[in-house]
Structures are given as structure tokens and as C-alpha cells.
TIMAR-779179 format. One line per 8 residues: number of its first residue (from 1); their letters; for each residue x, y, z of C-alpha. Coordinates in Angstrom, 1 decimal, m for minus. Layout:
N
NUM = A = X,Y,Z; ... $
//
This chain:
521
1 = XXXXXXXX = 0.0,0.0,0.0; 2.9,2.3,m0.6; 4.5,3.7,m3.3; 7.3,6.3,m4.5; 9.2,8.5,m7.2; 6.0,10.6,m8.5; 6.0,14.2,m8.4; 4.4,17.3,m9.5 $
9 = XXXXXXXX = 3.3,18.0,m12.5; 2.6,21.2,m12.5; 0.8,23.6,m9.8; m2.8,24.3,m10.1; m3.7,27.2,m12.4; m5.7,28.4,m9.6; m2.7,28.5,m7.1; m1.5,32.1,m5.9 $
17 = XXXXXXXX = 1.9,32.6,m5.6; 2.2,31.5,m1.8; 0.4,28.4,m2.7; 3.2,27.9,m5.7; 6.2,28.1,m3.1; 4.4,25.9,m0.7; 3.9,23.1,m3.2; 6.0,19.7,m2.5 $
25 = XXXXXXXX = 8.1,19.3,m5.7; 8.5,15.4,m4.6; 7.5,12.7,m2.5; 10.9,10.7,m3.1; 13.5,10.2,m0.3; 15.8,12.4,m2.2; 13.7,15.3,m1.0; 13.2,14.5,2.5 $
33 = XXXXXXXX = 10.2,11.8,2.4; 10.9,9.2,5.5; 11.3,6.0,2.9; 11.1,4.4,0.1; 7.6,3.0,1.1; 4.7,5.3,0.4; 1.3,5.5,2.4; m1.6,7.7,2.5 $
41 = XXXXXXXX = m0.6,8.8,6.2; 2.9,9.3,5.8; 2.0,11.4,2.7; m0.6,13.9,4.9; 2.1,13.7,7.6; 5.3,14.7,4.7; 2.7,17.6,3.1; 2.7,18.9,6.7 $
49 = XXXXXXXX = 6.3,19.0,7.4; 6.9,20.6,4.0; 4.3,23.2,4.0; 5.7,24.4,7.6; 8.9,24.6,6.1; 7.5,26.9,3.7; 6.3,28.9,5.6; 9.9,29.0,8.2 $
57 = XXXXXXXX = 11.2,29.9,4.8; 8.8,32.2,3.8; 9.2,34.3,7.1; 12.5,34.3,6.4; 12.6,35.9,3.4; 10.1,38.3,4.6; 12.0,39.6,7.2; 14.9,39.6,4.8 $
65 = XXXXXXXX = 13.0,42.0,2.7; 12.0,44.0,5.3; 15.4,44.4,6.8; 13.5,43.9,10.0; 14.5,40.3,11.3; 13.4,41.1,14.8; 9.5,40.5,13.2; 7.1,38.2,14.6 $
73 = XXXXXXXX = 5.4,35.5,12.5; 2.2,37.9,12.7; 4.1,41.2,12.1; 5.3,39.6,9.1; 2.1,38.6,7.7; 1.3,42.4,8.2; 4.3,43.9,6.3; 3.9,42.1,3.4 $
81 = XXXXXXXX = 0.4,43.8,3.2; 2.6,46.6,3.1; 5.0,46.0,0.0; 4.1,46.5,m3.5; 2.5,43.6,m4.9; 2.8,42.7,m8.7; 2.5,46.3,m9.9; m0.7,46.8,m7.8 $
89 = XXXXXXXX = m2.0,49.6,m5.9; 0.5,50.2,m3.0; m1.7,49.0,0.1; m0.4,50.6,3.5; m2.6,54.2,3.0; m6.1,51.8,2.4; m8.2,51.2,5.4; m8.8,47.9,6.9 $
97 = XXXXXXXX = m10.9,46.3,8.7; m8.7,43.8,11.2; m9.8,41.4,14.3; m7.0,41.5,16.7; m6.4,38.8,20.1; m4.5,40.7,22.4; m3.4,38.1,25.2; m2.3,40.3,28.1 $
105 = XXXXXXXX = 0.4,39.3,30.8; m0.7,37.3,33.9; 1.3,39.7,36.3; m1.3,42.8,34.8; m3.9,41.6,33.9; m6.3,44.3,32.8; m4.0,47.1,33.6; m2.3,47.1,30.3 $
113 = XXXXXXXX = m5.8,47.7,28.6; m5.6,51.7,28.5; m2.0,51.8,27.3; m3.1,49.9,24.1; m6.2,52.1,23.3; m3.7,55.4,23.6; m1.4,53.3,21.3; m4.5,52.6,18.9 $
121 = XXXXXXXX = m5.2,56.2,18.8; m1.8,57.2,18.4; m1.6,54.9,15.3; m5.2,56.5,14.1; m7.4,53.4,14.7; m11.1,53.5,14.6; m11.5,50.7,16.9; m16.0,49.4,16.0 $
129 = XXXXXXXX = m15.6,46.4,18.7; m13.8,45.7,22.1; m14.1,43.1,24.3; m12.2,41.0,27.7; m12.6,37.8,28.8; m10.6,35.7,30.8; m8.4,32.9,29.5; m9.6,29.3,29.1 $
137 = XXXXXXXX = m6.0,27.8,30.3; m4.6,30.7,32.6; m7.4,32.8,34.5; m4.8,34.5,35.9; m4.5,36.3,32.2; m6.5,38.5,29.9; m7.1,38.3,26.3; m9.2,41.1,24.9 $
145 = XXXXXXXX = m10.6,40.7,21.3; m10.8,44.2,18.8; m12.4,45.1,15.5; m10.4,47.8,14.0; m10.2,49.8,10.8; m6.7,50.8,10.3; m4.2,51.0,7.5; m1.6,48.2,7.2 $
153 = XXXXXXXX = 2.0,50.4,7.8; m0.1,51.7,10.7; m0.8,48.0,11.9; 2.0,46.9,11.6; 3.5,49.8,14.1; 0.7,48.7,16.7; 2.2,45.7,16.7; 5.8,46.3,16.8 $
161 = XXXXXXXX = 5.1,49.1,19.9; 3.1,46.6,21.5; 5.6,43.8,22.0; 8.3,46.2,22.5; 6.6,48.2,25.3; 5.5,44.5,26.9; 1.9,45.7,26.5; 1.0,42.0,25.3 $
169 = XXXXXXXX = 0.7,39.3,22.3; m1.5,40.1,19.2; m2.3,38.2,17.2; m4.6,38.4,13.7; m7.5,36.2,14.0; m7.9,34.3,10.6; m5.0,35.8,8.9; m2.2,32.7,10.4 $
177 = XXXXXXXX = m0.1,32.3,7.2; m1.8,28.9,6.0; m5.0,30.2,6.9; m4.8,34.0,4.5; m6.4,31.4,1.7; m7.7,28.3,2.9; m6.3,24.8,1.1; m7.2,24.7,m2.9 $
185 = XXXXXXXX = m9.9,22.0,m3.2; m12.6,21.2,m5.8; m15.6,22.4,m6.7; m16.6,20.5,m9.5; m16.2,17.3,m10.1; m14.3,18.0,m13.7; m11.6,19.5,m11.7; m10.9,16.1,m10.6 $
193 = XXXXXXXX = m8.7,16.4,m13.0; m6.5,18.7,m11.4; m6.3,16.2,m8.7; m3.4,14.1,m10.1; m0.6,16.5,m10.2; 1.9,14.9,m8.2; 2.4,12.4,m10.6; 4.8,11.5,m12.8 $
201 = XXXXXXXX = 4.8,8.8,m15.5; 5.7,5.8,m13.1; 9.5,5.3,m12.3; 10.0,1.6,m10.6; 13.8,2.3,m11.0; 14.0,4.9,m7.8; 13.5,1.6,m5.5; 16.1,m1.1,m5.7 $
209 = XXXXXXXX = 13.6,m3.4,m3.5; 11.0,m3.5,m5.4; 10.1,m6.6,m7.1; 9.8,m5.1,m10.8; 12.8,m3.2,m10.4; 15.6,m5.0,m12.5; 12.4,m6.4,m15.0; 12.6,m4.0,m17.8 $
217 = XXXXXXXX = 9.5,m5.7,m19.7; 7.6,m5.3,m16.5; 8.5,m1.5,m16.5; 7.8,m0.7,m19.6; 4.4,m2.3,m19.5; 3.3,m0.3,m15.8; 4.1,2.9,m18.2; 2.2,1.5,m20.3 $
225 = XXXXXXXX = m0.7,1.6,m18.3; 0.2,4.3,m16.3; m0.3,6.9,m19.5; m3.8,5.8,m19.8; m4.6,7.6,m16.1; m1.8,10.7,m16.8; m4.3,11.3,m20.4; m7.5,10.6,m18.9 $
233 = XXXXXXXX = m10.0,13.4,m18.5; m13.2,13.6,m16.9; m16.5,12.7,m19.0; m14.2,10.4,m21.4; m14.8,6.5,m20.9; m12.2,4.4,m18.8; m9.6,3.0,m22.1; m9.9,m0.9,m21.7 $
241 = XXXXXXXX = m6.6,m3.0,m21.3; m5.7,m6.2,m23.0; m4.2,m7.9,m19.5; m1.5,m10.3,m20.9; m1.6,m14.1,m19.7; 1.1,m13.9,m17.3; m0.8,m10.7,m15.4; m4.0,m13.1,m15.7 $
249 = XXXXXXXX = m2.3,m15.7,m14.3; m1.4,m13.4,m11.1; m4.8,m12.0,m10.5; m6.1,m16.0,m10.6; m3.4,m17.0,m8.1; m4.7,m13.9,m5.6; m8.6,m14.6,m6.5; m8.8,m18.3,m5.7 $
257 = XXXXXXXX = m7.5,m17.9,m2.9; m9.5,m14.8,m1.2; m12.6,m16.6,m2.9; m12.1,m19.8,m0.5; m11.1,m17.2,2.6; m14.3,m14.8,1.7; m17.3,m16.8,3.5; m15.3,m17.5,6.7 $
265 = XXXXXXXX = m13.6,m13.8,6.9; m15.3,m11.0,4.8; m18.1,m9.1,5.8; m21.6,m10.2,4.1; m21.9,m6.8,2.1; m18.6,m7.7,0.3; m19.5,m12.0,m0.4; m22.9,m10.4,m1.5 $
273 = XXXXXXXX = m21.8,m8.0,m3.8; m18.9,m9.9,m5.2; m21.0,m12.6,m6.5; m22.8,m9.8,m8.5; m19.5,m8.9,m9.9; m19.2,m12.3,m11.1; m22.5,m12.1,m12.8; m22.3,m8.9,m14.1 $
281 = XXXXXXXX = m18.7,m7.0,m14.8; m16.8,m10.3,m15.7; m15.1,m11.2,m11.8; m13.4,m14.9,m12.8; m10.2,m16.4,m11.6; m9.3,m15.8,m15.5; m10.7,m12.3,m16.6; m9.3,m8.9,m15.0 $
289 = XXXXXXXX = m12.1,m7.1,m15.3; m12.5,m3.9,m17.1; m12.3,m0.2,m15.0; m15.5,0.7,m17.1; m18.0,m1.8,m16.7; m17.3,m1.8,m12.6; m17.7,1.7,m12.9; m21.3,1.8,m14.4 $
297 = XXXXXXXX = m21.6,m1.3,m11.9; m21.1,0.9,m9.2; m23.0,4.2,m10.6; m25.8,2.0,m10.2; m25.8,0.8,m7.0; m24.4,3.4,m4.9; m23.7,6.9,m6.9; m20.6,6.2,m7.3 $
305 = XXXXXXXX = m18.0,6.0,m10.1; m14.1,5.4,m10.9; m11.2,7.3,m12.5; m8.4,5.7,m13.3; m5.0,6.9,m11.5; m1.6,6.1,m12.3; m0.2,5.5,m8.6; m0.7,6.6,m4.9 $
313 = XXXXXXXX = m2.3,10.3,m4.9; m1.4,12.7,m2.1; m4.0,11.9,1.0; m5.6,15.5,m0.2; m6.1,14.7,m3.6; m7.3,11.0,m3.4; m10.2,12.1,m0.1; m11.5,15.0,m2.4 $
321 = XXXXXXXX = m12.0,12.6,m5.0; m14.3,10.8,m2.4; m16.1,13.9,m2.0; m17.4,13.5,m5.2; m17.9,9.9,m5.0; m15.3,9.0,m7.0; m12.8,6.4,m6.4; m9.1,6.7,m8.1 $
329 = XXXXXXXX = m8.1,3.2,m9.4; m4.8,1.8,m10.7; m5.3,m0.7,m13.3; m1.7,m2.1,m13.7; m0.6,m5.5,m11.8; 1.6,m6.3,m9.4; 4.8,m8.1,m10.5; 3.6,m11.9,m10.8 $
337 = XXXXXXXX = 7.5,m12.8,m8.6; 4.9,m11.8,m5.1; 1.9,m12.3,m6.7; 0.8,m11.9,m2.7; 2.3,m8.4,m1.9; 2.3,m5.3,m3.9; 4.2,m1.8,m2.2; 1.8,0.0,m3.7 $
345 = XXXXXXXX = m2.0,m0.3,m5.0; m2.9,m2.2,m7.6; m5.7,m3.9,m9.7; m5.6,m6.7,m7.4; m6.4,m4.4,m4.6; m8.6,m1.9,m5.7; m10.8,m4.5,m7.8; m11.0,m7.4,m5.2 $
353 = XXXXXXXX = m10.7,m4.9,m1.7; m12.5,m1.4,m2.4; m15.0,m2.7,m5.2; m17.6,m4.5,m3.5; m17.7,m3.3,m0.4; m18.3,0.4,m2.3; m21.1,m1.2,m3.7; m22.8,m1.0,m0.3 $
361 = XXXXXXXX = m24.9,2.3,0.0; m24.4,2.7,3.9; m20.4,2.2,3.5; m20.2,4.5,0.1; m22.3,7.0,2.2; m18.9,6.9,5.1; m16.7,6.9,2.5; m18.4,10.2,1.0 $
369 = XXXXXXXX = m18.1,12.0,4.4; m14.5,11.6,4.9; m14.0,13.0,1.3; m16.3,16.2,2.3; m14.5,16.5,5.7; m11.5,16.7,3.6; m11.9,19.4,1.6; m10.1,22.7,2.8 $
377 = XXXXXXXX = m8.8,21.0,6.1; m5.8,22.1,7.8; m2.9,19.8,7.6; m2.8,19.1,10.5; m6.8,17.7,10.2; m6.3,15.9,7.2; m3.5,13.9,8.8; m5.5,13.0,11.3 $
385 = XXXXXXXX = m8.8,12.3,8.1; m6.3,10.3,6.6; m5.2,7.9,9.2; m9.1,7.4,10.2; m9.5,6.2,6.1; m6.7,4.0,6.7; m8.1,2.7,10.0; m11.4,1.7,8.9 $
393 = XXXXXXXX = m11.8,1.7,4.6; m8.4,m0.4,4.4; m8.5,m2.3,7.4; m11.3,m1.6,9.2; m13.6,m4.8,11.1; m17.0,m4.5,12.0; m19.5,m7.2,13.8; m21.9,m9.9,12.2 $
401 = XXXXXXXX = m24.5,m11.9,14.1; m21.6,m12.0,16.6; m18.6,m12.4,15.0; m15.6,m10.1,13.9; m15.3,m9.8,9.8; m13.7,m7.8,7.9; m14.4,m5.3,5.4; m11.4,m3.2,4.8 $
409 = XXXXXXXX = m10.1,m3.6,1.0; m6.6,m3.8,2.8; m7.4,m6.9,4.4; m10.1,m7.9,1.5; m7.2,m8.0,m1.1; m4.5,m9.9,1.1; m5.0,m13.4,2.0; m1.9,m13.0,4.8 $
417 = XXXXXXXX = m3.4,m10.1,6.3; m6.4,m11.4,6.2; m6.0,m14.3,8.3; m3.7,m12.5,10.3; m6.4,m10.0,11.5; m8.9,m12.2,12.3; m6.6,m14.8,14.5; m5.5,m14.3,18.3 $
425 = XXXXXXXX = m2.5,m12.3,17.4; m3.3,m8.7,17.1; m5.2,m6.2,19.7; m9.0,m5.3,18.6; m10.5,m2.0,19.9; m13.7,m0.4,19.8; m13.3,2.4,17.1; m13.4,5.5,18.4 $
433 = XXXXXXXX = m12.7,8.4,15.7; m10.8,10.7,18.1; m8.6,7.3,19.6; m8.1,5.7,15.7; m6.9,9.2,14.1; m4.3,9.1,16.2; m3.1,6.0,16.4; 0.2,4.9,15.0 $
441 = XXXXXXXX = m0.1,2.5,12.1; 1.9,m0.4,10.7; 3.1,0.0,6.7; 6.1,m2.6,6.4; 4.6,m5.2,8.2; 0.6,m6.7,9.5; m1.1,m4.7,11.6; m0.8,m4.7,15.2 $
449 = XXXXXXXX = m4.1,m3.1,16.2; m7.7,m3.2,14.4; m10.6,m0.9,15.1; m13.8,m2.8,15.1; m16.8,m1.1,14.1; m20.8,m2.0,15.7; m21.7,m1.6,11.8; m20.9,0.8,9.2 $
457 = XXXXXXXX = m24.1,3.3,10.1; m23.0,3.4,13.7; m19.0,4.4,12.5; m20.5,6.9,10.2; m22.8,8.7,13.2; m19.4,8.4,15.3; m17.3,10.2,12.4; m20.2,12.6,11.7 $
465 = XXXXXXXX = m20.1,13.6,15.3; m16.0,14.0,15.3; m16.0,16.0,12.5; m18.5,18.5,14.1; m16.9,18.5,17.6; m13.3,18.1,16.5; m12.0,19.2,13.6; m13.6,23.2,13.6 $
473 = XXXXXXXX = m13.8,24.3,9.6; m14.7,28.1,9.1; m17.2,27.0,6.4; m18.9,23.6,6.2; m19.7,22.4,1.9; m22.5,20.5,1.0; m22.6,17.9,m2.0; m25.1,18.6,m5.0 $
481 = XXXXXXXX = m25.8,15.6,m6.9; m27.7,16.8,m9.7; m24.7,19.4,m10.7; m22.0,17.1,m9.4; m20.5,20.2,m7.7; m19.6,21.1,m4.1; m21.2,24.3,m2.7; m19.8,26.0,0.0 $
489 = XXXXXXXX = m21.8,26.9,2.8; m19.9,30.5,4.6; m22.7,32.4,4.9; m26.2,32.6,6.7; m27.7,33.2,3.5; m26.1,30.2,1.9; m27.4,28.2,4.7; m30.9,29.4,4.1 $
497 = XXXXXXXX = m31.0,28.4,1.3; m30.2,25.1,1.7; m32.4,24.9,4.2; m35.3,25.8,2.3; m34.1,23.4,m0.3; m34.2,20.5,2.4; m37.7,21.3,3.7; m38.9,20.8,0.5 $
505 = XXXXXXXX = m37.7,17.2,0.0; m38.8,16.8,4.0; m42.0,18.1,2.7; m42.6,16.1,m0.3; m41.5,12.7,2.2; m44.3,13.8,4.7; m47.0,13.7,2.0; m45.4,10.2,0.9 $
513 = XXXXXXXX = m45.3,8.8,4.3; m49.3,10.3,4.5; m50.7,8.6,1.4; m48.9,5.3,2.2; m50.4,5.4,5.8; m53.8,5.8,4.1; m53.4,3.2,1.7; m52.0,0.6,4.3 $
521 = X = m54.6,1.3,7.3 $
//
């Protein structure tokens, strides 16, 4: 489940500039990424690490430009407001309006409070909101909140006096570095598109250990493949492959044996589901079947649908693909010398794992919501999104009539890890969003703990409920099926609106429910 060598493509044409020096140029070890094994965690965990050495650097080179380095992160933020930007309108003579969080010192507490309103004066504030409250960790200390209007140069010397004169810590609400535009995400479900830009035709030769390294047939063929995702654009049909014999040949050893493991191990969705893959998309021990017929497989049961992807995405990428209930697929095989292993995902995987269990309206639903609790999420959130996917939709457990089975593709598409999960060797534990996303996870090696779910309804009220309580977004989105497009919800106009949209469908149910009441009483 890991993979490396891809990088960017190119930045999104939306990106700003800021957005453009934080982008990771490569996952590969050569530019700091912790191995030559690749996982959707380690990649959220790497973006993080990057993007706050972006912005050290960025600070840097602000104060640099300055030729003030005694500048705070948040003073810094402020002077660039105050340099020319690309030929525009020079900014520090335009008022303002700014939401300050001045933390005051324990040993003064409130005393400090008209020494700051002289110094707003002085600096020719107009200050439309004031408020104090004590602090939640220290209510020994102070903080008191500020609307202002005031020009940027004249902000900026607020600030500096402040710190200097020991008056206390401001800080600009909203405006932390990361935060001055939130994450780029999606809106449509065409800009999917944009959603593979870390990758690179596929390179096998970066890692010595894997198994298709020193096979230059092999190689050539996952290019071969790969080219079909890298050309792919949304609304075009999924290109069929002509699998060769040998790859046949792998995908039968794999399938015969999960086949005879499935009744005693997987979940009932997934044995139900994959005998309709049998029937209808072509599932046999001797036909890989085709990206496009699952696809409209799945667009029938569940809503959702598959784009083809030439590797591992970054964790933000693949979740906002989820989002719009679409799953990114490889289509190439694994190299038939560990017809049981692959390091990173694979037909085999995706086809035999994720397939049938997304076929399964409840589970597609939970897959959905951590795609939409993905979109514009700090880093630090979807680190935390992504080890919760990996956790419960690649090797998640839930309970049947009693017993523990499995439905995560993880397990669902590796006999070894299959059996291994299920036996009296690893540590079960009752998921628990806030617990799983931070737990530690195994890549190299089985698992060591499992999170077993009551059923996939009751993990999805659980995740629901995190979400809400623990991962605070300044906007929520809500997902339009009828436009395929992701509307953002910032405003309580925009949530009135979607309101009024929901009361009519409540509506139009509570007539339903009435006639069927009359016709069955």
C-alpha cells in the first residue's frame, strides 16, 4: 500500500503565488520523504512538514525583505500587506478592517488595557468592537478581542510598539499564514482532473527493493498503463486493457485464494456484492475485469463512479476525489514474482478490496463524508482524516451476528493479512474516531491493532459527530448531486438556502409517508 518516485506536474492554475512556493516538488526520499515505502498517512504527515517549512522559509525571506528580522510570524504577515504587490495599488494608506487577540500578561492583567487604546489612537485606529474575557488555560490572564479599521503600515507599528513596550501578544485572527487562503480543493467534479498533479509517468527504477525493479519488460508495461490515467479526463470512458496471460495468471493466483477465505472472513456486504461482480462485470479467476463496466456497476448501486490513477495520490487529492464519489483506481498488476504483496495499490487491490464493499450504500455514504470533511482541512486535520480512512476503509472490522469480519479492502485483497487480523495475534479495539486518528499504524509489516466497528451506520454517526466536535472548519460544503458540484456553505444566507431546499424534500416525504399510511390502514 505504498508507493514512490511521482512528483508534480505542475501547480494548479488556480494557485497564488504562496500556494506555488508551498507546493512539495517530490515525494521521493531524495527530498526529505521518510522511505522508500509510500502510504496515504505518511504522505498527509510529509505535506505537513513541507508546507511548515515553507512557511519558516517564507518568514525568512520576509524579514529579509523587510530588513527587520526582529519580526514576529504575525508582524510579518502584516508587512507584506505593506510592499508592492505585482504592480498593484500600494496597500499601506487603504483602510482595513482587522480582528486583533490581544493576550495580556498574567502579572497585569487588565492594567495594560488603556496603554493599548492610547497606542491605537496614536496609530489612528477607529476601533468598532472591544471586548475581555478571561483565558480558558490561565485565568490568571486577559485576552481582549478588537475590531479595528486601520491602514496596514499603521498595523504593523501597533504591533511592533506593543511587543516592545510589553503591553501583550497580538495576534490576527484568521489571517495565520496557512489560513490567508484556505487549502485549494474542488468544486466540480471536472476538476478532478487537477487532482493528479503529483504524478509523474511511473518510475519503478528509484527503489532497488521492489520486485519489478531489475524487469525491464515489467516496467515498460506499468508505463504503459500508467499513460492511460496521466491522459484521462473527466466525461471520457475508462480505455480498456488487454491484460496479458502472465498478469491473468497473477490476479487468478490472488482470486482463488480470497474466494475460498471470503465466507469465513469478509463481511456479508462484500460476499454479497462480489457474487454480482461475477455475474455482471466479468469477476473470474481468469478475466481482470474492465475499469468501465465496474464503474457503471457501481453508478448503479451506490452513486458512485471510478477514475483511473496512475499510482498513490497525495491523501488530499485522493479524499477530495471521495467527496465526489469517486474512487481513483490503478489498473496495472503487481509483479507476478509476489503475486501476494504489492508496495503499492494495484488492480488486485482496488478490484477485489474497495470494489464490492463500495457497492454498499451505507459504507459508500462513510466513504463520502471523509472526502467532504477533507476538503479545505488544515494539515494538521487531514493527517489525522487520513489515518481514520486507513483505519477503517483499508482495514477496518465490523461485527456480524456476533462475530468479527472484515471489510477493509486492505485486508479484503491480502489473503496473509487477512487471516492474520482475524486470528488471536493482534489487539482489537472499539473504534473511536478521536482514539483511531491518532493512532500509530503499521506499513512494512501486519497490523498490530484493528478498530472494530458495531456496523458501518454506527462508524459513520461516530465520524459525523467527530468532525462536528473536533475538527472546527470556518465554512462547512454541502454535495449537490444533480450538478455534481460542491457548494460552500460561509454564509447565513447560503445556509438558508439550503435549508429551504431541504424542507422541500422533507416536505414532499411527509406527503409520501401520509398517502402510504392511508393506503395501508
Amino acid at each position: 500500500m505504498s508507493a514512490t518516485g511521482f512528483k508534480i506536474m505542475a501547480s494548479l492554475a488556480s494557485a497564488n503565488r504562496l500556494e506555488k512556493k508551498f507546493a512539495i516538488r517530490s515525494y521521493s526520499v531524495e527530498h526529505g520523504y521518510p522511505s522508500r515505502r509510500r502510504s496515504l498517512v505518511d504522505d498527509a504527515k510529509f505535506e505537513t512538514q513541507k508546507n511548515r517549512e515553507a512557511v519558516r522559509s517564507w518568514i525568512e525571506e520576509s524579514r529579509s525583505a523587510s530588513q527587520d528580522f526582529d519580526l514576529s510570524e504575525e508582524e510579518v504577515i502584516v508587512a507584506e500587506e505593506t510592499r508592492q504587490k505585482d504592480g498593484q495599488q500600494k496597500t499601506d494608506d487603504m483602510l482595513k478592517r482587522k480582528n486583533l487577540m490581544i493576550a495580556l500578561p498574567a502579572n497585569n492583567g487588565l492594567d495594560n488595557l488603556p496603554r493599548i487604546l492610547r497606542l491605537m489612537q496614536a496609530t489612528q485606529a477607529t476601533i468598532e468592537h472591544l471586548e475581555s474575557r478571561q483565558n480558558e488555560k490561565d485565568r490568571k490572564c486577559f485576552d481582549i478581542f478588537m475590531s479595528v479599521m486601520i491602514t496596514p503600515a499603521n498595523l504593523l507599528t501597533f504591533m511592533k510598539s506593543a511587543r516592545q513596550a510589553g503591553l501583550g501578544e497580538v495576534s490576527l485572527l484568521r489571517e495565520k499564514l496557512i489560513s490567508v487562503k484556505d487549502p485549494w480543493f474542488p468544486r466540480h467534479i471536472s476538476d478532478l482532473d487537477f487532482c493528479t498533479h503529483i504524478m509523474t509517468k511511473y518510475e519503478p527504477e528509484l527503489d532497488s527493493d521492489h520486485p519489478g525493479f531489475s524487469d525491464a519488460i515489467y516496467r515498460a508495461r506499468r508505463l504503459e498503463i500508467a499513460n492511460i490515467a496521466f491522459d484521462y479526463r473527466y466525461g471520457n470512458p475508462i480505455p480498456r486493457v488487454k491484460y496479458t496471460e502472465e498478469e491473468i495468471k497473477t490476479w487468478g493466483i490472488v482470486y482463488k485464494e480470497l474466494l475460498r477465505l471470503f465466507p469465513t472472513h469478509a463481511c456479508s456486504k462484500h460476499i454479497e456484492v462480489f457474487k454480482l461482480l461475477e455475474q455482471e462485470c466479468g469477476y473470474a479467476p481468469d478475466n481482470i475485469p474492465q475499469l468501465e463496466d465496474v464503474s457503471r456497476f457501481l453508478k448503479k448501486r451506490t452513486g458512485f463512479t471510478i477514475r483511473p490513477a496512475a499510482g498513490l495520490l497525495t491523501a488530499r487529492d485522493f479524499l477530495a476525489s471521495l467527496a465526489y464519489r469517486v474512487f481513483q483506481t490503478t489498473q496495472y498488476m503487481r509483479h507476478p514474482s509476489e503475486p501476494d504483496h504489492s508496495p503499492e495499490p494495484d488492480c488486485v487491490h482496488e478490484l477485489l478490496g474497495h470494489i464490492p464493499i463500495l457497492a454498499d450504500e451505507s459504507f459508500a455514504d462513510f466513504s463520502q463524508e471523509i472526502g467532504l470533511a477533507s476538503l479545505g482541512a488544515s494539515d494538521e486535520d487531514l493527517e489525522k482524516l487520513a489515518t481514520l480512512y486507513w483505519f477503517t476503509v483499508e482495514f477496518g472490522l465490523c461485527r456480524e451476528n456476533g462475530q468479527i469480519r472484515a471489510y477493509g479492502a486492505g485486508l479484503l485483497s491480502s489473503f496473509g493479512e487477512l487471516k492474520h487480523s482475524l486470528s488471536n495475534k493482534p489487539e482489537l479495539r472499539e473504534f473511536d474516531p478521536e482514539k483511531t486518528a491518532i493512532q500509530s499504524y503499521q506499513d512494512l509489516d501486519y497490523q498490530e491493532i484493528y478498530f472494530v466497528a458495531e456496523s458501518f451506520d454506527d462508524a459513520k454517526e461516530k465520524f459525523r459527530k467527530y468532525v462536528a466536535d473536533k475538527l472546527p472548519r470556518r465554512f462547512e460544503v454541502s454535495y449537490d448531486p444533480y450538478t455534481d458540484r460542491v457548494h460552500v456553505i460561509d454564509s447565513v444566507e447560503k445556509m438558508d438556502r439550503l435549508v429551504g431546499k431541504i424542507s422541500n424534500q422533507i416536505e414532499r416525504l411527509h406527503s409520501c409517508s401520509s398517502k402510504l399510511r392511508k393506503i395501508f390502514n
